[in-house]
MDTraj code that builds the backbone (N, CA, C; nanometers):
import mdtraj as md
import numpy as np

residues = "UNK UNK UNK UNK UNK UNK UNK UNK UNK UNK UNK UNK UNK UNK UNK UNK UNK UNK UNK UNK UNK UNK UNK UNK UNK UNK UNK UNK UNK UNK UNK UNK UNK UNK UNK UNK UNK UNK UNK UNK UNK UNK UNK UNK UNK UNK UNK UNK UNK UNK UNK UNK UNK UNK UNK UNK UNK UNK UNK UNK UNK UNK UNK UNK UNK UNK UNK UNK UNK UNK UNK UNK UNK UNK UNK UNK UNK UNK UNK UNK UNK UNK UNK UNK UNK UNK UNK UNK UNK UNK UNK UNK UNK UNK UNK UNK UNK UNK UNK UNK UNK UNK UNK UNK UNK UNK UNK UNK UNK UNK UNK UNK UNK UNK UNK UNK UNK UNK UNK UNK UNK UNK UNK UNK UNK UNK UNK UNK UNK UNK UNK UNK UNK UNK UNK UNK UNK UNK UNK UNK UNK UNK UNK UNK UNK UNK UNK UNK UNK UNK UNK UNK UNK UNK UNK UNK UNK UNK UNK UNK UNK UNK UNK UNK UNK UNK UNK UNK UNK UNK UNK UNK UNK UNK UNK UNK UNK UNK UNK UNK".split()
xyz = np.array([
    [0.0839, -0.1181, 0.0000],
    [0.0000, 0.0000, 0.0000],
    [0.0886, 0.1247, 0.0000],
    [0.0359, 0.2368, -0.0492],
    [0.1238, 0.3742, -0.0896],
    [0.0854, 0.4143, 0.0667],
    [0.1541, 0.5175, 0.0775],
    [0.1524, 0.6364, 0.2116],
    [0.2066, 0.7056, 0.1499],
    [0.1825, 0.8117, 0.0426],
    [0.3067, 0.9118, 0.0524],
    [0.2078, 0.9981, -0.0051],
    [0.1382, 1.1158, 0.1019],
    [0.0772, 1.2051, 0.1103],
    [0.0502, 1.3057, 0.0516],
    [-0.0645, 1.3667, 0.0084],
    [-0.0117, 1.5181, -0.0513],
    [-0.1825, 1.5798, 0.0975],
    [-0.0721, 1.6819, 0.1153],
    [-0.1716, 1.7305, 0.2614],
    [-0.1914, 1.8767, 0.2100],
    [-0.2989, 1.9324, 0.2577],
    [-0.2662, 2.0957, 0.2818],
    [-0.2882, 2.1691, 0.4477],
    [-0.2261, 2.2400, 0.4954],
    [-0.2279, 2.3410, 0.5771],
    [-0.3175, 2.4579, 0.5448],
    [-0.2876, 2.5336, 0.6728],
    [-0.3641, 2.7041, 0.6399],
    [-0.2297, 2.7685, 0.5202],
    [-0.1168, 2.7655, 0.5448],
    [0.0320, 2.8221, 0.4593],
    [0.0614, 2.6885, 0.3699],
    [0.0473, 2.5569, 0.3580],
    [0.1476, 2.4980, 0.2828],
    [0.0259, 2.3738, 0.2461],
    [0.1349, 2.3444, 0.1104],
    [0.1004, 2.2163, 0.0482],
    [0.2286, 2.1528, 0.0972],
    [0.2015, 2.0059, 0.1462],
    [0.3020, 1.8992, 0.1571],
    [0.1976, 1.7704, 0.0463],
    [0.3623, 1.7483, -0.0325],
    [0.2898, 1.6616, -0.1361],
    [0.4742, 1.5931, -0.1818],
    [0.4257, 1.5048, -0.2565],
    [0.5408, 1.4165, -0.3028],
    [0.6585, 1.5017, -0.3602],
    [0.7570, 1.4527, -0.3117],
    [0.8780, 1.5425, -0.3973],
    [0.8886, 1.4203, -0.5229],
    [0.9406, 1.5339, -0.6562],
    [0.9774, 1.4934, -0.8231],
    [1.0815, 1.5830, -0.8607],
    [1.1022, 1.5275, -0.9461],
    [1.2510, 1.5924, -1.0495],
    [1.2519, 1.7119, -1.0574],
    [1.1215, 1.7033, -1.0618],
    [1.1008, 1.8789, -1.1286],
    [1.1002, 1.9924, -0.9824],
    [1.1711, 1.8728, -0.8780],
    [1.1603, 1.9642, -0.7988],
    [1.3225, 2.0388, -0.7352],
    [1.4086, 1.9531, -0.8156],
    [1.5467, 1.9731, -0.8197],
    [1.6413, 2.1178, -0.7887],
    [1.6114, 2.1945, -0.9162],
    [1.7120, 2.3161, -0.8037],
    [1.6036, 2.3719, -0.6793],
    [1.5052, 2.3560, -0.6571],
    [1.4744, 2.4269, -0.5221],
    [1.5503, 2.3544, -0.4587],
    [1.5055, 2.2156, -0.4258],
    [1.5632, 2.1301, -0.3692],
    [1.7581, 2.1550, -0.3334],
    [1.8159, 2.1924, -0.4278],
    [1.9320, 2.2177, -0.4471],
    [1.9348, 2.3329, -0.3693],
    [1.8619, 2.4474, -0.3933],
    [1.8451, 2.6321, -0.3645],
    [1.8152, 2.5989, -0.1444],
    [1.7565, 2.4700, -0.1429],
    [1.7867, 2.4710, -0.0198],
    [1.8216, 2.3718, 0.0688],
    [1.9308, 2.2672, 0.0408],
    [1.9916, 2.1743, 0.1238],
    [2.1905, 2.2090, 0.0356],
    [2.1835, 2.3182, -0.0580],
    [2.3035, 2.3682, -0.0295],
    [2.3649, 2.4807, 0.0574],
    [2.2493, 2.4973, 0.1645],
    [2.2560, 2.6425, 0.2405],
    [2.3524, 2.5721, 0.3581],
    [2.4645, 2.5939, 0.4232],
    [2.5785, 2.5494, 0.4893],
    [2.4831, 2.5855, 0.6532],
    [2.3836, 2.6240, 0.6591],
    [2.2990, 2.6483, 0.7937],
    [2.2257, 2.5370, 0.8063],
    [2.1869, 2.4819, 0.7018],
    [2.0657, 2.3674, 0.7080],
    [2.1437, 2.2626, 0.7296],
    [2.2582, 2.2334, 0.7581],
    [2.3890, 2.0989, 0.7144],
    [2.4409, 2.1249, 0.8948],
    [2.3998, 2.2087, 0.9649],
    [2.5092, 2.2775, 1.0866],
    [2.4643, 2.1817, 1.2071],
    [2.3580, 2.0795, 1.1963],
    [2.3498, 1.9660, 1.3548],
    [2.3858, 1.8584, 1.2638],
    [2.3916, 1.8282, 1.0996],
    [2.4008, 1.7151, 1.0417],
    [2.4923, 1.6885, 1.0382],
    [2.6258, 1.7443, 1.0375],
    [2.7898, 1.6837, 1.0075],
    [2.8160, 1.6144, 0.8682],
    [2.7725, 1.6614, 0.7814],
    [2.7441, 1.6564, 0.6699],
    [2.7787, 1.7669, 0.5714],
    [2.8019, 1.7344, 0.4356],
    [2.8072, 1.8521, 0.3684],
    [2.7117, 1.8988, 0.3062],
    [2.7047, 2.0198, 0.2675],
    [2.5605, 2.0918, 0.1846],
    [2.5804, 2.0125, 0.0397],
    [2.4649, 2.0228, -0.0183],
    [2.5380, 1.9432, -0.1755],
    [2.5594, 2.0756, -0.2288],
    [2.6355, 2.0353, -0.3346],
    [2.7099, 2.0727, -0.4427],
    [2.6961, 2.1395, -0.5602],
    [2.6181, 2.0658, -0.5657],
    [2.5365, 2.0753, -0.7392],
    [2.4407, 2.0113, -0.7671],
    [2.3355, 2.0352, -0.9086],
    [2.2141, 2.0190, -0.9385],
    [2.2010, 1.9030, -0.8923],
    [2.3253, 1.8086, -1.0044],
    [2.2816, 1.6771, -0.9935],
    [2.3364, 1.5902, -0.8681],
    [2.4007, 1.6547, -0.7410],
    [2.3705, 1.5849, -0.5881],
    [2.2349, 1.6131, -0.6001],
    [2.1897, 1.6870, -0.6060],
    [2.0289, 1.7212, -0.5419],
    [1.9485, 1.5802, -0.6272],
    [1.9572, 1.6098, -0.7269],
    [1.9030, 1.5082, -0.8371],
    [1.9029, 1.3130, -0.7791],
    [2.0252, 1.3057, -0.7507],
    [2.0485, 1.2188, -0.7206],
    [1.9682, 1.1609, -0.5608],
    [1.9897, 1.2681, -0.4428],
    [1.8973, 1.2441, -0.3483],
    [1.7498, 1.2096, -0.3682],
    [1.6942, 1.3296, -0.4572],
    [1.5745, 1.2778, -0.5194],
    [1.5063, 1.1353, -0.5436],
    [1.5856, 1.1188, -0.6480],
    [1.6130, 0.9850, -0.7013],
    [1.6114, 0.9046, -0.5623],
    [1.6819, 0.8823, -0.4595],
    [1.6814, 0.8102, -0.3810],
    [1.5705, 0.8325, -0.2597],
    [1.4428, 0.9329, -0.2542],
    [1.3801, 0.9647, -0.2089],
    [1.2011, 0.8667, -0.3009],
    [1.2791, 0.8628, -0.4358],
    [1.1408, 0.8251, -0.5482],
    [1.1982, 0.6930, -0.4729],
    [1.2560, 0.6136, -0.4969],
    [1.3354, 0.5141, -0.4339],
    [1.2306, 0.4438, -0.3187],
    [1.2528, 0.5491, -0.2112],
    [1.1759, 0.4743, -0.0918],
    [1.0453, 0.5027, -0.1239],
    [0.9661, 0.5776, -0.2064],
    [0.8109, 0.5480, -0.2407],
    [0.7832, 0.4530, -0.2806],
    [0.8758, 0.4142, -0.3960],
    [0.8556, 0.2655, -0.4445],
    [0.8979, 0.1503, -0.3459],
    [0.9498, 0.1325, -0.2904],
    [0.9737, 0.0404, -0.1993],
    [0.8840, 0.0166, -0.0981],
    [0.8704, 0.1364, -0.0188],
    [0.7841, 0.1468, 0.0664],
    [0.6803, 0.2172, 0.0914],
    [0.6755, 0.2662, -0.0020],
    [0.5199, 0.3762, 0.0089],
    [0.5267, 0.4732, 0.1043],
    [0.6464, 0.5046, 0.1464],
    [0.6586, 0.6065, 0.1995],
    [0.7881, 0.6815, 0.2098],
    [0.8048, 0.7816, 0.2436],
    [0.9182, 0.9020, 0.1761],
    [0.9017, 1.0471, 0.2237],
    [0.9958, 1.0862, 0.2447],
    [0.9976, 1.2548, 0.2808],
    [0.8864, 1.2883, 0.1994],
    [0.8994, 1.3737, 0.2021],
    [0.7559, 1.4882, 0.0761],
    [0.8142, 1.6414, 0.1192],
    [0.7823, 1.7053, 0.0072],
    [0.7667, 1.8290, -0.0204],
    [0.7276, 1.9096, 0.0551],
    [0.7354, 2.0482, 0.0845],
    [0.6543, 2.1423, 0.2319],
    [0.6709, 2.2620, 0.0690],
    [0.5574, 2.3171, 0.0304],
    [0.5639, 2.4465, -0.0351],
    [0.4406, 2.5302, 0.0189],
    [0.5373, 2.6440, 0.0181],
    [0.4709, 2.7719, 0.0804],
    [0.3675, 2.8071, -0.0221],
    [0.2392, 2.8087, 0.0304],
    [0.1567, 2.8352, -0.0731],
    [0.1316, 2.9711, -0.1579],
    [0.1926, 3.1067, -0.0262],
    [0.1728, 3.2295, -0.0830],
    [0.3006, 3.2374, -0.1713],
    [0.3920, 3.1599, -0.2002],
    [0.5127, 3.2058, -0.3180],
    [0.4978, 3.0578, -0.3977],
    [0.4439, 2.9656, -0.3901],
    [0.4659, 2.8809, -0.4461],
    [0.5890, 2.7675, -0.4588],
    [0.6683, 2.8078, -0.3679],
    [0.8274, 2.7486, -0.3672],
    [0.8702, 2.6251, -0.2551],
    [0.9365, 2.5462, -0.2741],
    [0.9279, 2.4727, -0.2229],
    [1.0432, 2.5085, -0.1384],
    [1.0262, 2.4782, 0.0286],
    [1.0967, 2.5539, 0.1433],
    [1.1382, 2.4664, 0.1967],
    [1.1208, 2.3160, 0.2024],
    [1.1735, 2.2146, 0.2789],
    [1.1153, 2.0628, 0.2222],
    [1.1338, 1.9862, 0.3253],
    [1.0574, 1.8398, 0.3306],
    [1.0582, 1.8113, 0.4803],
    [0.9577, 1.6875, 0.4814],
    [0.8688, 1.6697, 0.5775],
    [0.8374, 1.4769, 0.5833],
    [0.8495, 1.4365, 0.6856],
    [0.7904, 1.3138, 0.6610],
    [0.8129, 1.2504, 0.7018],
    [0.8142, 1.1231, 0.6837],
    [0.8495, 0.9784, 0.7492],
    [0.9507, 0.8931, 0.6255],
    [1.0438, 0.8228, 0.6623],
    [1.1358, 0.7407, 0.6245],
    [1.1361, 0.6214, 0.6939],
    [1.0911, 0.5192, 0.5976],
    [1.1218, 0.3810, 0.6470],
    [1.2441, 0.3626, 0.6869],
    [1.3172, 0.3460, 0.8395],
    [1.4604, 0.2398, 0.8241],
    [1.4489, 0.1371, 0.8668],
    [1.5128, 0.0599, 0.7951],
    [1.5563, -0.0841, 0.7397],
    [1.7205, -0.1029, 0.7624],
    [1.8325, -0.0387, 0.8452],
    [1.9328, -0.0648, 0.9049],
    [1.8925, 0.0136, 1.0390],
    [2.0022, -0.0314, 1.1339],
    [1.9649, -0.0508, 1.2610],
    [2.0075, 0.0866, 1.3084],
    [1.9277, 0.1471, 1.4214],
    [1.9377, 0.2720, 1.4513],
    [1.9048, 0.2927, 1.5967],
    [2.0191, 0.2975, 1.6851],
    [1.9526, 0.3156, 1.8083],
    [1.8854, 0.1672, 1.8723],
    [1.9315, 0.0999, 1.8177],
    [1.9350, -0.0630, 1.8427],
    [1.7921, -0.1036, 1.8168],
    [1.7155, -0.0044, 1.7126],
    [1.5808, -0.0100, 1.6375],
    [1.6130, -0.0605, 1.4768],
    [1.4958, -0.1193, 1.4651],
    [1.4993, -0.1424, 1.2910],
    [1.3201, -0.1891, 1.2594],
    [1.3150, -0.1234, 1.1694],
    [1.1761, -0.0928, 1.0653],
    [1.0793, -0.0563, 1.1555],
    [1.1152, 0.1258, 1.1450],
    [1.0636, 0.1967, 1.1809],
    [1.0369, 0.2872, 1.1096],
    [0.9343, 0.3709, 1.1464],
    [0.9321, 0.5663, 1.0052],
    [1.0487, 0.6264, 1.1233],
    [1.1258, 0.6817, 1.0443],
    [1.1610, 0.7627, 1.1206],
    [1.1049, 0.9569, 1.0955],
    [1.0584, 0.9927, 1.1899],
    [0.9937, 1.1709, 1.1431],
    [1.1093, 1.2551, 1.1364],
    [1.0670, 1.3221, 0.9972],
    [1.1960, 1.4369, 1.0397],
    [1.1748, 1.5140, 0.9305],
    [1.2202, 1.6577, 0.8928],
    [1.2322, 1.7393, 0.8246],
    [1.3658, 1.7920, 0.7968],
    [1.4096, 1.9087, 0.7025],
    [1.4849, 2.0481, 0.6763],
    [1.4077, 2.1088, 0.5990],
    [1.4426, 2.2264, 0.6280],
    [1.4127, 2.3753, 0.5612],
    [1.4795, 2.4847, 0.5244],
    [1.4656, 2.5764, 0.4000],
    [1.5228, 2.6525, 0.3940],
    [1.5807, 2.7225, 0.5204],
    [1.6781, 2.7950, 0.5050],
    [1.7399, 2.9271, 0.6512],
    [1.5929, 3.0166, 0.6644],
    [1.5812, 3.0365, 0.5392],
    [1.4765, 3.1611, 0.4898],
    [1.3827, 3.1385, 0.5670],
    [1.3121, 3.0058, 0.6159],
    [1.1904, 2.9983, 0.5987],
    [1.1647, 2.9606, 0.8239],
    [1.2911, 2.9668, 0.8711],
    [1.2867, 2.9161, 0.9661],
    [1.2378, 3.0121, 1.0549],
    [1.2116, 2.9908, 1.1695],
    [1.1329, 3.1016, 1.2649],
    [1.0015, 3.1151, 1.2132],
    [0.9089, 3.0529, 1.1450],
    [0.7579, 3.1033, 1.0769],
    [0.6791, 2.9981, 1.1214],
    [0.6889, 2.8691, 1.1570],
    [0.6057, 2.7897, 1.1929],
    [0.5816, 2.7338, 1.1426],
    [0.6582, 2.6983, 0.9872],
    [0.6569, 2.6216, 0.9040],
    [0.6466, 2.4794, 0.9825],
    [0.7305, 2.4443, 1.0132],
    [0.8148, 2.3095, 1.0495],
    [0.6754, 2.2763, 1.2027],
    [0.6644, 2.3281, 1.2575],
    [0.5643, 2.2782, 1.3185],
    [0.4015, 2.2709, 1.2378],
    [0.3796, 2.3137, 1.1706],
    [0.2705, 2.3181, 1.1123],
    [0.2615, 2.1941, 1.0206],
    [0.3444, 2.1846, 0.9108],
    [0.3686, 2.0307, 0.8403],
    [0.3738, 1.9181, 0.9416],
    [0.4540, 1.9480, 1.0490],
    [0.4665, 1.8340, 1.1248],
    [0.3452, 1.7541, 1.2091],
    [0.2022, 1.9055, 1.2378],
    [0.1111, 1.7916, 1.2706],
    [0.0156, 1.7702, 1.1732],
    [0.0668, 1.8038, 1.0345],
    [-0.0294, 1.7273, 0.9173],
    [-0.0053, 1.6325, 0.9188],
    [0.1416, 1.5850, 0.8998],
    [0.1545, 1.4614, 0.9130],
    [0.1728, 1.3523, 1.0190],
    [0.1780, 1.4188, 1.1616],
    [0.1304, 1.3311, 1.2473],
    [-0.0390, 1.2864, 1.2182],
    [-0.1262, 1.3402, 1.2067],
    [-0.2699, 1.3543, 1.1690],
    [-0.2612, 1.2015, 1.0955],
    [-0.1642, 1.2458, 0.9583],
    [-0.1846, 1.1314, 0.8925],
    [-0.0938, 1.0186, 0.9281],
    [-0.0211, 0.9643, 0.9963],
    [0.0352, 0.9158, 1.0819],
    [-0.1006, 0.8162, 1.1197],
    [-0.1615, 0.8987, 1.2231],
    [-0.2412, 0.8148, 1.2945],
    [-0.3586, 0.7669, 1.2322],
    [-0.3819, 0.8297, 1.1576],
    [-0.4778, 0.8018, 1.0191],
    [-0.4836, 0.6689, 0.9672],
    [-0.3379, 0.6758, 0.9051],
    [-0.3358, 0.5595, 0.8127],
    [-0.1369, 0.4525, 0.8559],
    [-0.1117, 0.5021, 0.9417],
    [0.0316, 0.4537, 0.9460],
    [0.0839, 0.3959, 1.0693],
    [-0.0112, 0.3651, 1.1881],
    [0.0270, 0.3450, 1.3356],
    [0.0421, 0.1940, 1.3304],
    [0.0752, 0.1324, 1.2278],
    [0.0897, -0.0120, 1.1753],
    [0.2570, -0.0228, 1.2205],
    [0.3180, 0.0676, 1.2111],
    [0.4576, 0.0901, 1.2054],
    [0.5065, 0.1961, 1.2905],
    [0.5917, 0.1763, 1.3982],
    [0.6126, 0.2355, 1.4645],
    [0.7403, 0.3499, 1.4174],
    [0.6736, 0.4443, 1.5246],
    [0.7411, 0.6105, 1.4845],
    [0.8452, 0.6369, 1.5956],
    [0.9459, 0.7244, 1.5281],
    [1.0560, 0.7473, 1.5998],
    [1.1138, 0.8680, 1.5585],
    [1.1563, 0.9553, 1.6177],
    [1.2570, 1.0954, 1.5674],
    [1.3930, 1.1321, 1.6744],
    [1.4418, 1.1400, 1.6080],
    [1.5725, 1.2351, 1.6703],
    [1.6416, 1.3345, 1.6675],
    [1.7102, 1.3736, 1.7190],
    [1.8120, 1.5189, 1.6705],
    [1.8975, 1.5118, 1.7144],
    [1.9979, 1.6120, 1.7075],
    [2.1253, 1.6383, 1.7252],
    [2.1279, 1.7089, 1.8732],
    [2.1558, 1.6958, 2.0025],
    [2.1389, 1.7256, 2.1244],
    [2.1659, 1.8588, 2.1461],
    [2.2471, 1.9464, 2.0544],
    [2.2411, 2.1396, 2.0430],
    [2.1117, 2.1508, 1.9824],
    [2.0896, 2.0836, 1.8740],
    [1.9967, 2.1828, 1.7883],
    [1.8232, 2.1708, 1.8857],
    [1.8201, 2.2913, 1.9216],
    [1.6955, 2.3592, 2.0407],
    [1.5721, 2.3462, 1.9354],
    [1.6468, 2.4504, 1.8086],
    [1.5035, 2.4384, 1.6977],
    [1.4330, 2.3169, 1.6452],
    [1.4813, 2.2299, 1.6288],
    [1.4513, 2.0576, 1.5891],
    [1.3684, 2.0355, 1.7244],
    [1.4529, 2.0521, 1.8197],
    [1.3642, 1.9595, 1.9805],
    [1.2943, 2.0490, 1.9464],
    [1.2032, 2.1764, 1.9560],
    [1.1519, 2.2855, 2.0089],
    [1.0229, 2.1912, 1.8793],
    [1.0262, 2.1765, 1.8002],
    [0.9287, 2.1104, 1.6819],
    [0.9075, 2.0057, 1.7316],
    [0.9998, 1.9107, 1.7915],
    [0.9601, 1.7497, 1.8057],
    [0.8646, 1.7581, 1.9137],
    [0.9218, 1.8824, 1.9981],
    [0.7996, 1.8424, 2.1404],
    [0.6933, 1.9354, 2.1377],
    [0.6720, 1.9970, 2.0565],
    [0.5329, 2.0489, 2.0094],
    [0.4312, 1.9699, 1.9511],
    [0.4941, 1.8906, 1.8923],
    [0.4050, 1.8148, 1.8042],
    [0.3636, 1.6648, 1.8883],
    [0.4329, 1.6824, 2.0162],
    [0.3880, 1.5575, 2.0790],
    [0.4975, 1.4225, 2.1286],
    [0.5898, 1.4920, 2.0715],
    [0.7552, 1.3738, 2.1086],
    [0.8167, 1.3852, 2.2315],
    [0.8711, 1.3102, 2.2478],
    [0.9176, 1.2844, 2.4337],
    [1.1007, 1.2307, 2.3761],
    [1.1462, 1.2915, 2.4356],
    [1.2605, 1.2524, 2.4426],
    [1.2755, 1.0852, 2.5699],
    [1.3303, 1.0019, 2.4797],
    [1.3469, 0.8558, 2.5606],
    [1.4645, 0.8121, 2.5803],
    [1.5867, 0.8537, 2.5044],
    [1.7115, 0.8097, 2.5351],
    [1.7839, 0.9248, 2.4533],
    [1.9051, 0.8810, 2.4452],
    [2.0020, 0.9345, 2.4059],
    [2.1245, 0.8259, 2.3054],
    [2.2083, 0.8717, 2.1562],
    [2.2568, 0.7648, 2.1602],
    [2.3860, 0.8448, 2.0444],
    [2.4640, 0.7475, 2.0256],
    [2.5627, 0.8432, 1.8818],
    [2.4864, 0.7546, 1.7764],
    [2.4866, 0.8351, 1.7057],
    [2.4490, 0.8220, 1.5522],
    [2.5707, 0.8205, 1.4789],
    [2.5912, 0.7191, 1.4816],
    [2.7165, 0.6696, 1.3797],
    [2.7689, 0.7056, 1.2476],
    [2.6640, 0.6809, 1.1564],
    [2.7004, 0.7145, 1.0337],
    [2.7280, 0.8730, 1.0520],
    [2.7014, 0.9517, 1.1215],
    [2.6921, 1.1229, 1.1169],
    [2.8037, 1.1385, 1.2338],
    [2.8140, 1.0695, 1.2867],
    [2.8973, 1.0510, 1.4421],
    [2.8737, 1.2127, 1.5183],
    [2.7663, 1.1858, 1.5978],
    [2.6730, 1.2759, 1.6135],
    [2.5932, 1.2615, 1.6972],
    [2.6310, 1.3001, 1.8469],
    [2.5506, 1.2755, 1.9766],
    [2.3381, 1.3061, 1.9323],
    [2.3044, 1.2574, 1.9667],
    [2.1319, 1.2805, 1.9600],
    [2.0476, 1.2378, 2.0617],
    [1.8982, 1.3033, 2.0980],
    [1.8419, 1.2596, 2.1471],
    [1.7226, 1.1745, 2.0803],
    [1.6612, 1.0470, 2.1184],
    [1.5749, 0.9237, 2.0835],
    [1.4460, 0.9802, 2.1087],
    [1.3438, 1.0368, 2.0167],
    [1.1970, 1.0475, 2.0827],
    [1.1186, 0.9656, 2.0090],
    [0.9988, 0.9310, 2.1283],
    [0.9252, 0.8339, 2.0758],
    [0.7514, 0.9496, 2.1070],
    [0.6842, 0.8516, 2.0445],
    [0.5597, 0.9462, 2.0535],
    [0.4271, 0.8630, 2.0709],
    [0.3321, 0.8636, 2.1919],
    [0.2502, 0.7937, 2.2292],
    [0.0992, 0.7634, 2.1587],
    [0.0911, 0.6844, 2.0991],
    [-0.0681, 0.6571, 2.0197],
    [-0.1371, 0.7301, 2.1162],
    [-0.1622, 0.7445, 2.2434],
    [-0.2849, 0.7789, 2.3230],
    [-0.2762, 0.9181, 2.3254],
    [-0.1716, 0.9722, 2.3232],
    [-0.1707, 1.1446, 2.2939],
    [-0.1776, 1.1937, 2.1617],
    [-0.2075, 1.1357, 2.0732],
    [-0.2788, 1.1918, 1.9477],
    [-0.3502, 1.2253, 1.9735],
    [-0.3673, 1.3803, 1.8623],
    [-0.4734, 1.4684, 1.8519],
    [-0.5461, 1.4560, 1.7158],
])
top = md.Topology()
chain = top.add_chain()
for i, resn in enumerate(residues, 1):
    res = top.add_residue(resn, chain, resSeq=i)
    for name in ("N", "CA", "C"):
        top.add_atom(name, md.element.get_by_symbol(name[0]), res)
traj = md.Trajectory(xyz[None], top)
């Protein structure tokens, strides 16, 4: 079965990311601010962006589910992504789970973006996806990430390094009975 959403907000459409969504995509995960809890580099060029993509169409087909798109409806532009990611390697001594998570433009941060997408898709979460258990994390500085996770209903449960990023984080989990 598909899961991969197209929602609207009062400000935004969240809907599937496509090709055609490439230099935004590029215009904002090469911003060296959006990369600053990831330990990671910004990409590069069109075709890094292209290529993530590609590996984003990837997990729709596999799993019917995948980041998605966040566009601001009064400019039309696409400002981030939003969503759930199946993992299928081990994380936090977890495996096949969504994991929740977003980025966003620099531009777009401080507006309420990122909390606003985030309880569309908790909504749909509980809707259609509590088959599979949910999980998010962050990077233990970044305040703005926690400041979203526990708005929307996340509890910090542990703590752990994130290996591949080698990258202290905190583990939140989020309770079926406190859905709204």
């Amino acid at each position: 079965m598909k899961y991969v959403p197209t929602l609207e907000t009062e400000r935004l459409i969240i809907r599937p990311i496509t090709l055609d969504d490439v230099e935004e995509f590029y215009a904002m995960d090469s911003q060296p601010e959006v990369h600053l809890y990831l330990n990671r580099s910004p990409l590069k060029s069109s075709e890094e962006a292209k290529d993530y993509i590609k590996g984003l169409l990837q997990q729709y087909e596999t799993h019917g589910i995948g980041r998605v798109a966040v566009i601001e409806k009064a400019t039309n532009q696409l400002i981030g992504w939003t969503g759930f990611k199946f993992i299928e390697e081990p994380m936090n001594d977890r495996i096949n789970f969504l994991d929740f998570g977003y980025r966003y433009r620099k531009e777009s941060w401080g507006k309420g973006y990122a909390t606003e997408a985030a309880l569309a898709c908790i909504a749909f979460y509980y809707k259609n996806l509590t088959h599979i258990p949910l999980h998010a994390s962050t990077h233990v500085d970044n305040q703005g990430s926690r400041k979203v996770l526990e708005k929307v209903g996340f509890k910090i449960t542990d703590t752990f390094k994130f290996t591949i990023w080698d990258i202290d984080c905190y583990w939140y989990e989020r309770e079926a009975l406190s859905a709204k």
